[in-house]
N, C-alpha and C positions, 0 to 999 in steps of 0.2 A: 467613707472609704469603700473603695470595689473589691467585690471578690472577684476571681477569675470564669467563675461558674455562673455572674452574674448576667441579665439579659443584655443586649447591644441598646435597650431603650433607655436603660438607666443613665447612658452617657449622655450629660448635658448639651444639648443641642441637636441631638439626632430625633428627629422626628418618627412617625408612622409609618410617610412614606418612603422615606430612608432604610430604615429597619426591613420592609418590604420588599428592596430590590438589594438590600443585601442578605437576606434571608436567602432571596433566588438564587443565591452564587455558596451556600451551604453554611453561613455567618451568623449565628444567632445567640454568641454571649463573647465575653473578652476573651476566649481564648483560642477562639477559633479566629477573632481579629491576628491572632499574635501569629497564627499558622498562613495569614492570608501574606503570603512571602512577595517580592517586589519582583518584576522580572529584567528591571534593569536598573541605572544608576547612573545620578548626572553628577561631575563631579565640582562641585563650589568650595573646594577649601583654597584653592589658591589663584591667582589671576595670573593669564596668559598675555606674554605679549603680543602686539598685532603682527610681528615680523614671525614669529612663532605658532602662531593660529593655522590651523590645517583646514582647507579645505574640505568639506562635508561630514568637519566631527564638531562638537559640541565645546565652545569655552567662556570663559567668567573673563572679562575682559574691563578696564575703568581708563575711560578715556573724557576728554572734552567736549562741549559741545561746540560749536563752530556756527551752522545754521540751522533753520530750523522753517521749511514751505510746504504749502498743498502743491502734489504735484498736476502742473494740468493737463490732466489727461480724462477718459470718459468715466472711469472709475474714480472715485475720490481716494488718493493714498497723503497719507502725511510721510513726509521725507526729512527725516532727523540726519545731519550732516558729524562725524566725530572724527577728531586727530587723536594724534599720541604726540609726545613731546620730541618726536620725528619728523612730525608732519603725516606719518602715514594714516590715512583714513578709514574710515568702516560706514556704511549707510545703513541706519536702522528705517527699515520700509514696514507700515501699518498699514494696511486696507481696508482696517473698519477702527475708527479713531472720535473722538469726542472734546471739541472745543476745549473741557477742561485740561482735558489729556494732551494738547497743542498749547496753551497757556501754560503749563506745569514747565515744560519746557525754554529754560533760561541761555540765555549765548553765556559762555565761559564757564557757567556750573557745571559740576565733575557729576557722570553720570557712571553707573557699575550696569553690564548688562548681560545676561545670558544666553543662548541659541545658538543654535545650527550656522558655520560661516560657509555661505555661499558667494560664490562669484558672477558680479553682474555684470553691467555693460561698461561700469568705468571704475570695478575695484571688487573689494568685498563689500557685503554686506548681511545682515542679520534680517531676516521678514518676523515681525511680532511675537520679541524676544523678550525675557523676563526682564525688567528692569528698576534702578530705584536710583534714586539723587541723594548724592555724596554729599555734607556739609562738613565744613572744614569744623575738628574737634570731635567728630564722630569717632566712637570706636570701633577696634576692626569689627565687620561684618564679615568674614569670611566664613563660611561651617566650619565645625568643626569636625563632620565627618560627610560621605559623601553623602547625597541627596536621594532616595528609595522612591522608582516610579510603580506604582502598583498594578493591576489589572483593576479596572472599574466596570463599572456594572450602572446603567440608568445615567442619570445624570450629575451622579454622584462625581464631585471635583475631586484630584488628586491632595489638594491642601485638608479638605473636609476629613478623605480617609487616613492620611499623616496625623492629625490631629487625634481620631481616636487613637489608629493602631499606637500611638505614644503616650495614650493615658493607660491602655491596655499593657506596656511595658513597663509603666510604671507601676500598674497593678503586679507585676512580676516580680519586681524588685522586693515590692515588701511581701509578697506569698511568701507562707511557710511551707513550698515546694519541696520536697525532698530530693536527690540525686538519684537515679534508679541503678548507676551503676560508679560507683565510688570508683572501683578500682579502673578506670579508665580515664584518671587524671594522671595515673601514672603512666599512659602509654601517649602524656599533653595529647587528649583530647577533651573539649572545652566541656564546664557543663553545658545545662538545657537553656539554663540561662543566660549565658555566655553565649551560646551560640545562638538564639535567639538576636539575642542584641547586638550580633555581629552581622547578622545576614538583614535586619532591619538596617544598622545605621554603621556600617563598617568603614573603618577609619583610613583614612588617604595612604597607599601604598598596599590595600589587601588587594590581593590578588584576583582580577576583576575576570582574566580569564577561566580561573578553576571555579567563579561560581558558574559562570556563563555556562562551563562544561558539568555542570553538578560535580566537581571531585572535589570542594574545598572541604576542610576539615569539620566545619560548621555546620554543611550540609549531611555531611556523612556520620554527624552526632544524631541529627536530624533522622536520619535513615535509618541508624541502632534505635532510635526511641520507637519511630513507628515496627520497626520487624517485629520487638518487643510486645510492644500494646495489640501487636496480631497475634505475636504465636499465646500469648497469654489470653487473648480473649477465645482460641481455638482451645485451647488444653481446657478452658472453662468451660466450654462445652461439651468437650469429652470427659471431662467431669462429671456433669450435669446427665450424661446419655451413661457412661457407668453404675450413675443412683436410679436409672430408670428400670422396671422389670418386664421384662419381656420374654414370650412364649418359649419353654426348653424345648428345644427338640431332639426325643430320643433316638440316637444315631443306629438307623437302620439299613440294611444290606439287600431285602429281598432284591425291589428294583435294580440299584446298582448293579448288584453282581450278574442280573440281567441283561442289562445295559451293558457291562463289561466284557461279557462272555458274544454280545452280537457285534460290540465294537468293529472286529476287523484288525482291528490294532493297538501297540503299545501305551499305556499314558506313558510321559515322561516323567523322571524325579523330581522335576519341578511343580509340573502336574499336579502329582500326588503330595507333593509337599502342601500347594496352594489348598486341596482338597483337607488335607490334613484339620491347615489353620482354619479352614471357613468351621470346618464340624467340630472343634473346640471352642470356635465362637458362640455359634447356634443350641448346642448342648449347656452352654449356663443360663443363665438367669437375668443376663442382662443385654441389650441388645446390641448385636453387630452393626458397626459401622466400619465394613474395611476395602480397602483399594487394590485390588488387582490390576494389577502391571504385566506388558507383554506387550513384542513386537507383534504386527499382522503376521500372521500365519503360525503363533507359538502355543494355539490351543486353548486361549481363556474360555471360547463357547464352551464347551465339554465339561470345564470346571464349575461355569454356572449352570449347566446342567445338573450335575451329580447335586449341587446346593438346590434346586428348584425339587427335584427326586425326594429329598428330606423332608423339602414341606411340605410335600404332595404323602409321602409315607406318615409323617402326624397330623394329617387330615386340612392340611392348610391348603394356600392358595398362592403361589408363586406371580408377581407382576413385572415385567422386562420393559421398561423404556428407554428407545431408540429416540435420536432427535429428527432421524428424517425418516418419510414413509419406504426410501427407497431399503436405508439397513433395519426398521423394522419385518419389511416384508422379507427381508434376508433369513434373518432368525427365525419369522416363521416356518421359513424351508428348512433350516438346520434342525430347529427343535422339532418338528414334528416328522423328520427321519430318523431323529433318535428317538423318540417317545411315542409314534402310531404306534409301533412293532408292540408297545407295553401297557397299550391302551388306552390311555391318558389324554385326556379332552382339550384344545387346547384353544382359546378364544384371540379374536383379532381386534383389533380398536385403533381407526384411526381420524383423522379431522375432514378427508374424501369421501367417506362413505357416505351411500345415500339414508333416508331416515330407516328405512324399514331395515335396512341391513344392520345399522348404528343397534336401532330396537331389538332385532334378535340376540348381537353380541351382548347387549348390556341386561339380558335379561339371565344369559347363559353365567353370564359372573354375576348376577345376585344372589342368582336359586345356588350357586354356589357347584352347576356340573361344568363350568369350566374352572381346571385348575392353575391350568398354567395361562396366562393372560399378557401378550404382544400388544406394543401398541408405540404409540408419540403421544407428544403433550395431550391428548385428549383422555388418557388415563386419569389425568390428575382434575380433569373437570367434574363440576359439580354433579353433574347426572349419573357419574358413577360409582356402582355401592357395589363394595365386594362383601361376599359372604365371610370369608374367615382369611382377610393376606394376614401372612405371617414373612413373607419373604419379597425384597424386593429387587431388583437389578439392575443397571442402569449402566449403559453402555455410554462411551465416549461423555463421561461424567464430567470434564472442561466446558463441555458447551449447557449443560445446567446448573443453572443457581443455585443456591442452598433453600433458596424459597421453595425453590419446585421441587426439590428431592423433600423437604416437610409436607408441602404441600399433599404429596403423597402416601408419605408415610403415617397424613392425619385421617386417614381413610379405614388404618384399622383399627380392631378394637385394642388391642395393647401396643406398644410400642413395634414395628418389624424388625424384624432382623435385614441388612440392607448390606450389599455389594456391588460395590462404584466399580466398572470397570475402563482402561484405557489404554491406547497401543502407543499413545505422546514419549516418547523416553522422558523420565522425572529422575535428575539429578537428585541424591538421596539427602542434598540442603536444601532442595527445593522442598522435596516432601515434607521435611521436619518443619518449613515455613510453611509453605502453602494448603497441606493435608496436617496439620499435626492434630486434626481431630479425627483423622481415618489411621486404623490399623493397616499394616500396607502386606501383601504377598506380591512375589517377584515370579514369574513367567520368564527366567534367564536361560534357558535352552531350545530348540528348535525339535519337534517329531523327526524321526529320522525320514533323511531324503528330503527334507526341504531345506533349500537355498538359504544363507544367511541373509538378509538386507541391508543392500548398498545406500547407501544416501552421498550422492556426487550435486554439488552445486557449480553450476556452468551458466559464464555471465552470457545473457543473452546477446551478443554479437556474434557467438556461436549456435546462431539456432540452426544451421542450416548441417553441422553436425548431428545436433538432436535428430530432424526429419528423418535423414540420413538413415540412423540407429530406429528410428519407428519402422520405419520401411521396413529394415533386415530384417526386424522383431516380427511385424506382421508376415512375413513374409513365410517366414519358419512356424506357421497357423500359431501365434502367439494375440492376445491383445494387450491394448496400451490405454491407460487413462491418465488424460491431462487434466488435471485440476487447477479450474481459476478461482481467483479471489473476488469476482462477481459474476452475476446471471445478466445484466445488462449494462454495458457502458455509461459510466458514472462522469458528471459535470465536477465534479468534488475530491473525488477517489484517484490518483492515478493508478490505476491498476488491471488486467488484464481481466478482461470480461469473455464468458463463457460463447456466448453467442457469436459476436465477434472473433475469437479463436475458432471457433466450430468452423465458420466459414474460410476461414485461414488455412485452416485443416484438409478442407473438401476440395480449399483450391490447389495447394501442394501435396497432398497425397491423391490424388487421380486415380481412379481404378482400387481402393481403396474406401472399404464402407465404415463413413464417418460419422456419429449418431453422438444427439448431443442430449444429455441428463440432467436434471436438477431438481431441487425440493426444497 
């Protein structure tokens, strides 16, 4: 008997190299078989008549044989001739066929056969269609539900992988699986098992276009179970980061109120709220993990300030990574016009630099005289050893992994204290899904005097609108950045490439200096 947890070699007849190129598609015990879902479905439970068969869709059709020749032409094709009790006809055409396979074939035996109905030069016909010979006393052969075609991998046949993924369901049936959510039969939605076994082998009349669309009910079981098995393996984590101890920091003012007093300007309530939560984080015992939220221009820099200040005031070491050289170099301008004035050292680190320049910054954060430390992915490389981080930063935290935020975080000596930052709007379901291992502060108000942000979507048959509005903008000594979805024009991608627009740019804005960026 299989458990579900068992490996995919245990199933009788799956070999080595089997196992091998379904390992490479992420498959490596029965239950991952039960998740490898069908992307489409042929339908065998009932036979189509030939006056009813549609051109270029798929039917189960049992008709006569009539004749049966090689046809002569430079290619070798066998030409199976079949009526209905109409006389109307269907040609099953093979192109690669084998003497037995032309002997099997009898004049007047009832043959049943599958495939695409195409139209040839003198009717329909099927090109190398699933097929099998009716004997009179047979019983029905029809499915009984429809037929699951799957995604394959290697040379692995679709019959091969029916075969397991169905001892895999059977492995299901007898699991002592439990429900994870009981009360959701009362709202008839199916269990796991149940929907499983629908969306593998679902029964003639389900609804073929709401899977097509993912909205069937089955699938949407499917989609409660995985939300589930994330936000649970998230909260396990923060779990796991609440038992962890990390460095207190006693909430100190000297800087700040230095900082405060040179500012120039107001923090907002918001501000001071986010400031609030980080220095209730950082003052216990266990280590921060939390999310700042905010539109561009609502002030997040200034907050990760006043938190880098803290670890800088309990003798630590502050680390900020940016994912490109262009917004780490940003910060470095920001941070070190709020922190030269307070004297505060602050090091650069990025994957550009030459050796010797790489070698002084990596020496400045061992000896531990730089405190505050800018940088990109080359933070978290092996060569670099900081003396005491206690804090870490991490801007636009969507485009890093959780590998790379550890990866970093395993640089110091006790756990960091860590603040993801991002200007993405996160819907507050998203968060609870996608962050429910970050504590989260909201950035909901603008500094006074700056503009709210517009976000207008305008189908591109109106670009010449757009231009239009760049023009006035530049015009009135504004600039404009256009942001594409690649740096070079993609075979594979369709989508607007940098380079390409640059040049687009230079040709319609004339007189007009157009400069083009990336990293």
């Amino acid at each position: 008997m299989h458990d579900l947890s068992d490996s995919i070699i245990s199933i009788n007849g799956l070999g080595p190299k089997a196992q091998e190129k379904l390992n490479a598609i992420g498959i490596y015990n029965l239950e991952h078989l039960l998740f490898h879902l069908p992307h489409r479905y042929q339908n065998k439970t009932r036979l189509t008549k030939l006056n009813q068969a549609q051109v270029g869709e798929e039917a189960l059709v049992e008709l006569t044989i009539e004749r049966i020749e090689e046809a002569p032409t430079r290619q070798r094709q066998l030409l199976c001739y079949l009526s209905d009790e109409h006389d109307r006809t269907l040609l099953l055409r093979f192109f690669h066929f084998n003497q037995y396979q032309k002997q099997n074939f009898t004049r007047r035996d009832t043959v049943q056969c599958f495939g695409e109905i195409k139209i040839g030069r003198d009717g329909l016909e099927m090109h190398h269609p699933e097929y099998r010979l009716i004997t009179k006393g047979q019983p029905n052969l029809l499915e009984k539900t429809l037929s699951p075609i799957y995604p394959l991998t290697g040379n692995i046949h679709q019959a091969q992988l029916k075969k397991w993924i169905d001892i895999a369901l059977e492995t299901l049936k007898k699991s002592p699986l439990s429900d994870n959510f009981e009360n959701l039969a009362k709202n008839s939605m199916p269990s796991l098992k149940q929907a499983l076994e629908t969306l593998h082998h679902p029964k003639e009349g389900e609804n073929l276009d709401q899977i097509a669309e993912f909205r069937h009910i089955s699938q949407q079981r499917l989609i409660i179970e995985e939300l589930c098995a994330h936000q649970l393996s998230l909260l396990k984590l923060k779990n796991e980061r609440k038992r962890k101890i990390s460095n207190i920091f006693e909430i100190k003012t000297h800087l700040s109120d230095r900082l405060l007093n040179d500012l120039g300007f107001k923090l907002t309530n918001a501000q001071r709220r986010s400031i609030d939560e980080i220095n209730t984080d950082i003052s216990s015992p266990h280590p921060m993990l939390r999310l700042l939220q905010g539109d561009v221009g609502s002030g997040k820099t200034i907050v990760a300030v006043f938190a880098c200040l803290q670890a800088v005031e309990n003798g630590f070491q502050a680390a900020i990574m940016a994912p490109t050289e262009i917004l780490a170099a940003q910060h470095l301008q920001g941070f070190s016009n709020y922190l030269a004035p307070l004297g505060i050292d602050i090091a650069f680190l990025t994957g550009s630099q030459n050796t010797s320049q790489r070698s002084e910054q990596l020496d400045r954060i061992k000896s531990g005289q730089a405190k505050i430390i800018i940088g990109t992915h080359a933070l978290f490389q092996e060569s670099v050893n900081f003396n005491k981080l206690g804090l870490i930063v991490i801007d636009e935290q969507h485009k890093f992994g959780v590998h790379q935020r550890l990866s970093l975080a395993q640089k110091a000596q006790n756990t960091p204290h860590q603040l993801v930052m991002t200007a993405t709007p996160i819907p507050r379901s998203l968060t609870m899904s996608t962050y429910a291992d970050l504590d989260s502060s909201i950035i909901d108000e603008l500094p006074p005097g700056r503009k709210p942000i517009k976000t207008i979507a305008i189908s591109t048959n109106r670009k010449d609108e757009v231009i239009k509005k760049i023009k006035q903008v530049c015009t009135d000594n504004n600039q404009v950045y256009w942001v594409c979805t690649l740096i070079e024009e993609s075979e594979v991608l369709r989508a607007e490439s940098a380079t390409n627009t640059h040049q687009y740019l230079q040709d319609v804005l004339s007189g007009l200096s157009v400069a083009l960026i990336h990293g």
